[in-house]
Residue frames relative to the residue before (quaternion, step in Angstrom):
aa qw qx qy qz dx dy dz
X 1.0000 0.0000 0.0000 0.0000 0.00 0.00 0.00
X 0.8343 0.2005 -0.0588 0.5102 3.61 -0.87 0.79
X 0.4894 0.6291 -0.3629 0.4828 3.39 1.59 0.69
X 0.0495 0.7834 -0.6053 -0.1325 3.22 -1.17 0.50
X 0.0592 0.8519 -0.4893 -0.1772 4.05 -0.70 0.22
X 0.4625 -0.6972 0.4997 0.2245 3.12 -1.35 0.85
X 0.7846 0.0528 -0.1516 0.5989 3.76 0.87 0.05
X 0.4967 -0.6144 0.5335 0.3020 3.18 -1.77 0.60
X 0.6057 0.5710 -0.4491 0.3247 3.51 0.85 -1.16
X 0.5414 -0.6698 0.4857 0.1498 3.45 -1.71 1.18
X 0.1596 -0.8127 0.5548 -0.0789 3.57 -0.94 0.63
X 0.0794 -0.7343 0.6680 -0.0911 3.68 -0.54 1.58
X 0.5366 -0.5582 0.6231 0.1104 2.96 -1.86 1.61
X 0.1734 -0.5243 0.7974 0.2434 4.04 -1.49 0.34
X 0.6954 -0.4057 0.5424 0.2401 3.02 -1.89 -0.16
X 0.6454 -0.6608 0.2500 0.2904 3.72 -0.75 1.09
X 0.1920 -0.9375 0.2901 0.0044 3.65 0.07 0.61
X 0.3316 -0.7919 0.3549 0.3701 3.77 0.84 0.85
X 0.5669 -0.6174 0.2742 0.4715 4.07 -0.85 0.44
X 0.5817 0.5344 -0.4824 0.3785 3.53 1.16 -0.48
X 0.6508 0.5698 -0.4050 0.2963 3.82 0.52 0.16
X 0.4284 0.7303 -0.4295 0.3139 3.24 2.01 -0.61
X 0.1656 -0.6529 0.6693 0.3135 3.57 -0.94 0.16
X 0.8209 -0.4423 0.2459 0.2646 2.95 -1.84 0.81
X 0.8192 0.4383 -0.1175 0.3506 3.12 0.99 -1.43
X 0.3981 0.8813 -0.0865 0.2395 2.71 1.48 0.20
X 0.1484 -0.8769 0.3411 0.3045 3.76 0.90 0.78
X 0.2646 -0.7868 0.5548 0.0564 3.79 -0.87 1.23
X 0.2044 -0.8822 0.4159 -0.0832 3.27 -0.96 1.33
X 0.1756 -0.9103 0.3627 0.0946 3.32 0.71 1.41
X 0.0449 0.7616 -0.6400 0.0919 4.02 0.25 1.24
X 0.1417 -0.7509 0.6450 -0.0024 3.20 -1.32 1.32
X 0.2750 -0.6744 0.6634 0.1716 4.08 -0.60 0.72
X 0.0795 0.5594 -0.8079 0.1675 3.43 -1.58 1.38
X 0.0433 -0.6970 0.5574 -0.4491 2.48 -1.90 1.70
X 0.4302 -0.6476 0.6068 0.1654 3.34 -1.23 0.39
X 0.4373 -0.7015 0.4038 0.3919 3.40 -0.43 0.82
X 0.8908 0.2525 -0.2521 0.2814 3.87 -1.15 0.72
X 0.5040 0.7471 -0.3144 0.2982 2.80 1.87 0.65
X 0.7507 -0.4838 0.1916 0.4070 3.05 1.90 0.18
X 0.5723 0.7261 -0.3272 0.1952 3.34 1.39 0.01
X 0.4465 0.5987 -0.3335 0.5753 3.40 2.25 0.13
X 0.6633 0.4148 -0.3947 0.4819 3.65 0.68 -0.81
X 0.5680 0.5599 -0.3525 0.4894 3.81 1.08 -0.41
X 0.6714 0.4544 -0.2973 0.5044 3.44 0.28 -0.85
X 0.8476 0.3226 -0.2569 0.3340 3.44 0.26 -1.08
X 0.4992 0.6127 -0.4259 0.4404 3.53 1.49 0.12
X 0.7354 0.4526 -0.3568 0.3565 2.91 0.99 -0.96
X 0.7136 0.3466 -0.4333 0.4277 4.08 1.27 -0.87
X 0.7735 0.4498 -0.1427 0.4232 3.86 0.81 -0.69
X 0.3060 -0.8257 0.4486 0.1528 3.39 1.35 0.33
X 0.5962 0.5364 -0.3026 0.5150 3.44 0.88 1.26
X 0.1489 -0.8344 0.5187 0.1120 4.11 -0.87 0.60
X 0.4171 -0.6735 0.5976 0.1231 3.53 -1.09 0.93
X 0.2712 -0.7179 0.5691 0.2953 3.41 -0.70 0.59
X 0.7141 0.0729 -0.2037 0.6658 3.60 1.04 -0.41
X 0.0600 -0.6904 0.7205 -0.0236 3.07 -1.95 0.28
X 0.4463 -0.7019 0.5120 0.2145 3.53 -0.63 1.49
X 0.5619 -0.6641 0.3547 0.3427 3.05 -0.72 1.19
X 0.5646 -0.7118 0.3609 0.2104 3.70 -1.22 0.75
X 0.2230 -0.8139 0.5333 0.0594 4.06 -0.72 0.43
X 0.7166 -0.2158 0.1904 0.6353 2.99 1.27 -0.71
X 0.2329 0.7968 -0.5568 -0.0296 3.90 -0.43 0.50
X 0.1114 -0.7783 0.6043 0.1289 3.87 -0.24 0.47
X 0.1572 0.7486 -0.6415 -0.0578 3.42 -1.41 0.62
X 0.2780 -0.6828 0.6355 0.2295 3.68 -1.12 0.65
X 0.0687 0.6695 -0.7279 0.1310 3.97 -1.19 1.03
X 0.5059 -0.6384 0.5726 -0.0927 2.66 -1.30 1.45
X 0.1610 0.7411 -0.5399 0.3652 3.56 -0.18 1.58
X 0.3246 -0.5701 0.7447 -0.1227 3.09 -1.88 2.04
X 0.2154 0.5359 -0.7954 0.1838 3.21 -0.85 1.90
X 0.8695 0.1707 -0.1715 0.4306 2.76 -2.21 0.55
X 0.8017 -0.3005 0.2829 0.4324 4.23 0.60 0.29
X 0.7995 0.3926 -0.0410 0.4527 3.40 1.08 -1.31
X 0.0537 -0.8514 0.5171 0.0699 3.49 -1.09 0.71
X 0.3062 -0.6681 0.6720 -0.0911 2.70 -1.10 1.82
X 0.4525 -0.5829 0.6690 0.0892 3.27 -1.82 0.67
X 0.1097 -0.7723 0.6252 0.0263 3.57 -0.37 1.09
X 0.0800 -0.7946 0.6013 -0.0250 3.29 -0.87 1.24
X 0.0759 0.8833 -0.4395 0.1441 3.54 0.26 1.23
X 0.5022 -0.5961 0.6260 0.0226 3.40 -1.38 1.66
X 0.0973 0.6840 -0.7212 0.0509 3.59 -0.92 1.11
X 0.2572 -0.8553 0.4493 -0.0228 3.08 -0.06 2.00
X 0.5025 -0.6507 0.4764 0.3117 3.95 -1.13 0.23
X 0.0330 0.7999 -0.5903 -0.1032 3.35 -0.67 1.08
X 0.3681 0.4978 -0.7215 0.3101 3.82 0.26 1.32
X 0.7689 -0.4451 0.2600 0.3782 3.23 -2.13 1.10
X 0.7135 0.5820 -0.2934 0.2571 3.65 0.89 -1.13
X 0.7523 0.4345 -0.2317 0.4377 2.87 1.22 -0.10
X 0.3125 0.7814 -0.4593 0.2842 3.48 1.50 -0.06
X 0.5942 0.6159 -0.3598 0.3716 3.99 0.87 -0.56
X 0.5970 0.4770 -0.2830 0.5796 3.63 1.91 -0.55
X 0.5953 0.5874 -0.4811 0.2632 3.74 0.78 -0.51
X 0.4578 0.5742 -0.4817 0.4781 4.20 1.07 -0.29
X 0.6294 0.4702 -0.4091 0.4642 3.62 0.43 -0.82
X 0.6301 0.6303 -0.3164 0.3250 3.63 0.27 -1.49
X 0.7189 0.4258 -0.1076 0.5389 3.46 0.56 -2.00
X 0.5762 0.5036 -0.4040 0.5011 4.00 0.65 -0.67
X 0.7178 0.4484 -0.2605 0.4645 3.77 0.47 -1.29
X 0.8097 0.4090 -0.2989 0.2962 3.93 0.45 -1.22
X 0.3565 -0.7112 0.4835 0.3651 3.85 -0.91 0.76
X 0.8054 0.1792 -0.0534 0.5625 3.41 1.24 -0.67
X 0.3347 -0.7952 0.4771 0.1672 4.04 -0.82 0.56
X 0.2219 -0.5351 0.7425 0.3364 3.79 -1.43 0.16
X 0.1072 0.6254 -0.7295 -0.2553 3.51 -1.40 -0.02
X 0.2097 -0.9097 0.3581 -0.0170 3.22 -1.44 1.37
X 0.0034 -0.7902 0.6128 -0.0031 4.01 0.30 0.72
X 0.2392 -0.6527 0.6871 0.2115 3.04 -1.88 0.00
X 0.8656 -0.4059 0.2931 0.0084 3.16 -1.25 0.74
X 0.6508 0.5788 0.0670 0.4868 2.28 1.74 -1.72
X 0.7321 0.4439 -0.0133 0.5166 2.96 1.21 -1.88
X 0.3677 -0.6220 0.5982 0.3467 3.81 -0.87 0.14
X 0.6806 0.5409 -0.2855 0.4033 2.98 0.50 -2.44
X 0.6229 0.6050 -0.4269 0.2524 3.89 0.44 -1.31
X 0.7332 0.6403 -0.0700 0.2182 2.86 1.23 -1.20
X 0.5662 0.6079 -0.0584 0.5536 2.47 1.81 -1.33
X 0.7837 0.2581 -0.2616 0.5007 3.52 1.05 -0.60
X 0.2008 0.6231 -0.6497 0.3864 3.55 0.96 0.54
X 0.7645 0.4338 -0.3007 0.3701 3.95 0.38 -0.85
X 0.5996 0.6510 -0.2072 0.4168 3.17 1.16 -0.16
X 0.6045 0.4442 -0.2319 0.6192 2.97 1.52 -0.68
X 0.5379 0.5954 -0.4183 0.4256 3.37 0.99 -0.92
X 0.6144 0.5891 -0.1936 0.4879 3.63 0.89 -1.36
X 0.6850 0.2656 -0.2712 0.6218 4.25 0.95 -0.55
X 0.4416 0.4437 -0.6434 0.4406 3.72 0.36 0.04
X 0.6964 0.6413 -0.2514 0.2014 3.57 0.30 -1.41
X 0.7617 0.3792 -0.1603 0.5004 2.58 0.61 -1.98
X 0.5351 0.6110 -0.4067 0.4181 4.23 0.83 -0.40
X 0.8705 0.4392 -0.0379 0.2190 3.20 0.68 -1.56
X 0.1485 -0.8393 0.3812 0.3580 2.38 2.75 -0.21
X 0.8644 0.1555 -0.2707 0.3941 4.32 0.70 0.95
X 0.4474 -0.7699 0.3943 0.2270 3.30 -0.63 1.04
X 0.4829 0.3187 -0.5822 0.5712 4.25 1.03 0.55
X 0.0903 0.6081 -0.7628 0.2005 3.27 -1.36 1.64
X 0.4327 -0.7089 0.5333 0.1603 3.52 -0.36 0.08
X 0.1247 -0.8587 0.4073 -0.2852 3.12 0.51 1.90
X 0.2647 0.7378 -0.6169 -0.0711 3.81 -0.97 0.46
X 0.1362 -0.7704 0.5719 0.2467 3.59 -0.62 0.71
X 0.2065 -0.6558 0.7206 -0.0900 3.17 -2.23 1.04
X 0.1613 -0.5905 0.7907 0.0098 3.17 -1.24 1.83
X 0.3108 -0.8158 0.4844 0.0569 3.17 -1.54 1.01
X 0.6663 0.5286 -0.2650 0.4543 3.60 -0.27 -0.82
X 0.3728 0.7139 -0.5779 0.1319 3.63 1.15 -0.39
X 0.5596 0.3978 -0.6542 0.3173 4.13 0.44 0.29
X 0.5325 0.6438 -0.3802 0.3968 3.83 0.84 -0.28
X 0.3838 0.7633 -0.5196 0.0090 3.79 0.81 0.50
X 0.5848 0.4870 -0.5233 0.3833 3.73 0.77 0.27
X 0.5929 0.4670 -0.4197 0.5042 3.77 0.88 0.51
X 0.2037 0.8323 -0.4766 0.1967 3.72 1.22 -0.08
X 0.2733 0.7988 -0.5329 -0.0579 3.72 -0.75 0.18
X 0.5235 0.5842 -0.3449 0.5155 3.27 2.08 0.13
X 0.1557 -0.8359 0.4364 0.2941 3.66 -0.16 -0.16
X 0.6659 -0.4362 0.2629 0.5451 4.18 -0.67 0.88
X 0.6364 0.6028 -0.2428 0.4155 3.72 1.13 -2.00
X 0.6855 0.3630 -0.3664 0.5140 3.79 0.41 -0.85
X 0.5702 0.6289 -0.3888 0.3580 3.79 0.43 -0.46
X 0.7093 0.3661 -0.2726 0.5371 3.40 0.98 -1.61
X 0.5714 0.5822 -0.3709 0.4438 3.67 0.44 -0.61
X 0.5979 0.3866 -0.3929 0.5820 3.86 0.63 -0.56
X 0.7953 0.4260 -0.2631 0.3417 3.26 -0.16 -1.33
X 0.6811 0.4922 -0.3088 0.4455 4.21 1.29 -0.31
X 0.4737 0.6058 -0.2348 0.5945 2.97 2.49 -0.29
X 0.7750 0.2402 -0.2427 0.5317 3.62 0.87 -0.30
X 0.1714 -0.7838 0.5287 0.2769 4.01 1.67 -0.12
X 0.4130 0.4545 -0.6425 0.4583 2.58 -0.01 2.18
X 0.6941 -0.4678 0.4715 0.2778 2.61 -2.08 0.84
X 0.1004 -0.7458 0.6558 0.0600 3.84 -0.92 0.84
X 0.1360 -0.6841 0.7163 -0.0188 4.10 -1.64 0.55
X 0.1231 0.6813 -0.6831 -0.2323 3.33 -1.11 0.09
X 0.2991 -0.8137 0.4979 0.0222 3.58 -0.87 1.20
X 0.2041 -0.7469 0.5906 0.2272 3.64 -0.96 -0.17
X 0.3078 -0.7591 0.4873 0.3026 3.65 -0.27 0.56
X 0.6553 0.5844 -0.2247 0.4225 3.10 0.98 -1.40
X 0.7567 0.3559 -0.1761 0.5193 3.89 1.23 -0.40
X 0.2130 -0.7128 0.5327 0.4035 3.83 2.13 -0.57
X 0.2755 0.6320 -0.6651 0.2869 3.53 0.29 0.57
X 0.9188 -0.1055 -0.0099 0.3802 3.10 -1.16 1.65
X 0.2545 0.7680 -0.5361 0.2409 3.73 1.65 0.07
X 0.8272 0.2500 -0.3017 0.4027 3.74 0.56 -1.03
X 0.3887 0.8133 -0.3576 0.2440 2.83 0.37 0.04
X 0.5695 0.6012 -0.0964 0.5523 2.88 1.19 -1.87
X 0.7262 0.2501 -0.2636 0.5836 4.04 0.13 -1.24
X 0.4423 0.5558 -0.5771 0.4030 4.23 0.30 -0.03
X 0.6525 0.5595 -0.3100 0.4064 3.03 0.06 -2.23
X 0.8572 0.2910 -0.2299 0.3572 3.32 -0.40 -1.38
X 0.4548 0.4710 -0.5763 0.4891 3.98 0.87 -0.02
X 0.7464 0.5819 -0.2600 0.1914 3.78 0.51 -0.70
X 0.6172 0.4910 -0.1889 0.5851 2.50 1.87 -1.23
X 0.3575 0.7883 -0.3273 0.3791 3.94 1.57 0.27
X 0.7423 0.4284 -0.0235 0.5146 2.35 0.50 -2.67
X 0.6498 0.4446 -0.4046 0.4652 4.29 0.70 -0.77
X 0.6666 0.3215 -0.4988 0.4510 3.74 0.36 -0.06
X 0.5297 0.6396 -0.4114 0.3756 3.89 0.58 -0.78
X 0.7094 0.3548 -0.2341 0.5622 3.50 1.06 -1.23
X 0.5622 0.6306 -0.3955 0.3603 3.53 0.81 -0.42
X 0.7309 0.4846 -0.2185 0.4281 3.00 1.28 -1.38
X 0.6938 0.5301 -0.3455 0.3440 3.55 1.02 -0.90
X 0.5902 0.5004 -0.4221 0.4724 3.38 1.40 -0.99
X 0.5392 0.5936 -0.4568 0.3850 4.00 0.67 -0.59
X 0.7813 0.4890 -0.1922 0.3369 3.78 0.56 -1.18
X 0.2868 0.8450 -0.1967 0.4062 2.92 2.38 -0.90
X 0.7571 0.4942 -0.0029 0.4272 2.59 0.06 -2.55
X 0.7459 0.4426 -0.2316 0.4406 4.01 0.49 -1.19
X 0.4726 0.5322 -0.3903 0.5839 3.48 1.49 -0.67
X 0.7699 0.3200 -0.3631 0.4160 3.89 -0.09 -0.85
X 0.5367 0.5389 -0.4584 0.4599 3.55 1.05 -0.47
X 0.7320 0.4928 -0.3231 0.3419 3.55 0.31 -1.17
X 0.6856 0.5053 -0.1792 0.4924 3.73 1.42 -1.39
X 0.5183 0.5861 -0.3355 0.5246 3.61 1.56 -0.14
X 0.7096 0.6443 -0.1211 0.2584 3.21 0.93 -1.28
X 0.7036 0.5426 -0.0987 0.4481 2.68 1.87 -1.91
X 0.6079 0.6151 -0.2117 0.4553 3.17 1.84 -1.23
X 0.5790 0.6167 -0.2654 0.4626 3.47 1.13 -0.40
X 0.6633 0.4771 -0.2457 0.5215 3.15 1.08 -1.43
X 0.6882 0.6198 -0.1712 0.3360 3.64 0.84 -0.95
X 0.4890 0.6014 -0.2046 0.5977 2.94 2.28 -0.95
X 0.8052 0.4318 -0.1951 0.3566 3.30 0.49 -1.21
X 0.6132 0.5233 -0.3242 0.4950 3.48 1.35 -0.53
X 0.5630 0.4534 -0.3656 0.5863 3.63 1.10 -0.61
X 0.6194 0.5976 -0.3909 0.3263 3.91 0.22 0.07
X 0.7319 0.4193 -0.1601 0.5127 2.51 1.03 -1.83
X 0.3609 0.7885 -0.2857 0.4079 3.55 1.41 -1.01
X 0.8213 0.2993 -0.0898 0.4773 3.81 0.70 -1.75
X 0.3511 0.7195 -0.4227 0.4247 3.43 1.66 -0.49
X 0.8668 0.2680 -0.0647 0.4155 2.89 -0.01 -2.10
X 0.5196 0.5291 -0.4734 0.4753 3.57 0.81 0.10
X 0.7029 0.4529 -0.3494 0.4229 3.36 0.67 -0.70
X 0.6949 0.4643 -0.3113 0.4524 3.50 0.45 -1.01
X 0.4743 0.7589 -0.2731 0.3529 3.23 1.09 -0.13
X 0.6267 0.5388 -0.0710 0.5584 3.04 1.07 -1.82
X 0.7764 0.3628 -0.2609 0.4444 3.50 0.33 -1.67
């Protein structure tokens, strides 16, 4: 319920893996969690590297974890930022957004306000990045909490077709849809990356199209005057 996915193809987590094990060749995936503080974006993170839930968890300043993960065939190295979302710390979130290639945004269910500022952040991804293709998944949490509900599944998809992004509501406490969420967003990574290469692609052939033309035209003009020369 309140799920959307962007691919069928299936996708298994390894076990967390310190950085000195990364191999070189390895593609690395900077994922950064924003949020309101207690909406869940540590109990997310850690389900996904440690398959496991805290009922409490001291609120967060800074947690980094690297997990190792096979989607779609390919393994990548997910280096992920579980960022602080109390007010006091909002002076570190420029750093965060500067540093991530791709974002969680996170509300609960529970919360209105949470919700409401999921859009806000949307708004500092922007305004940092100085562009609005970022690679984005939103996530309402708490979704085992549904007699405390005050978001509804409908307002979720509507944000999330407002930012054209992929959109989950998950439950740490149950791993409902936990992986998912960090797939999606390697995916939604790897489609701008290709987006971007076929774009440069394209501007190379413009540019090699261009030159050949020019090269045409100088050899013309080249025989013109060589001729008129002669005569």
């Amino acid at each position: 319920m309140g799920m959307e996915e962007t691919n069928g193809a299936t996708s298994t987590t390894s076990t967390s893996a310190p950085a000195s094990t990364t191999k070189a060749t390895m593609k690395v995936y900077k994922i950064v969690l924003l949020g309101q503080g207690g909406v869940g974006k540590s109990a997310l993170t850690l389900q996904f590297v440690t398959h496991s839930f805290l009922e409490y968890h001291d609120p967060t300043i800074e947690d980094a974890y690297l997990q190792q993960a096979v989607i779609d065939g390919e393994v990548g190295q997910l280096d992920i930022l579980d960022t602080a979302g109390q007010a006091e710390f909002t002076a570190m979130r420029d750093q965060y957004m500067r540093r991530g290639e791709g974002f969680i945004i996170c509300y609960s269910i529970t919360d209105r306000r949470s919700f409401q500022e999921a859009a806000e952040f949307k708004k500092d991804i922007e305004r940092v990045r100085n562009t609005e293709d970022i690679p984005i998944v939103l996530v309402g949490n708490k979704y085992d909490l549904e007699h405390l509900r005050v978001v509804q599944p409908e307002e979720g998809h509507a944000l999330a077709r407002e930012f054209n992004c992929p959109f989950f509501e998950t439950s740490a406490a149950l791993r409902h849809f936990v992986d998912d969420v960090f797939h999606t967003l390697v995916r939604e990574i790897r489609k701008k990356e290709r987006a971007e290469i076929q774009a440069q692609e394209k501007r190379s052939k413009r540019k090699s199209r261009g030159m050949s033309l020019h090269k045409i035209a100088r050899r013309v003009f080249k025989k013109q005057h060589s001729e008129s020369s002669s005569s």
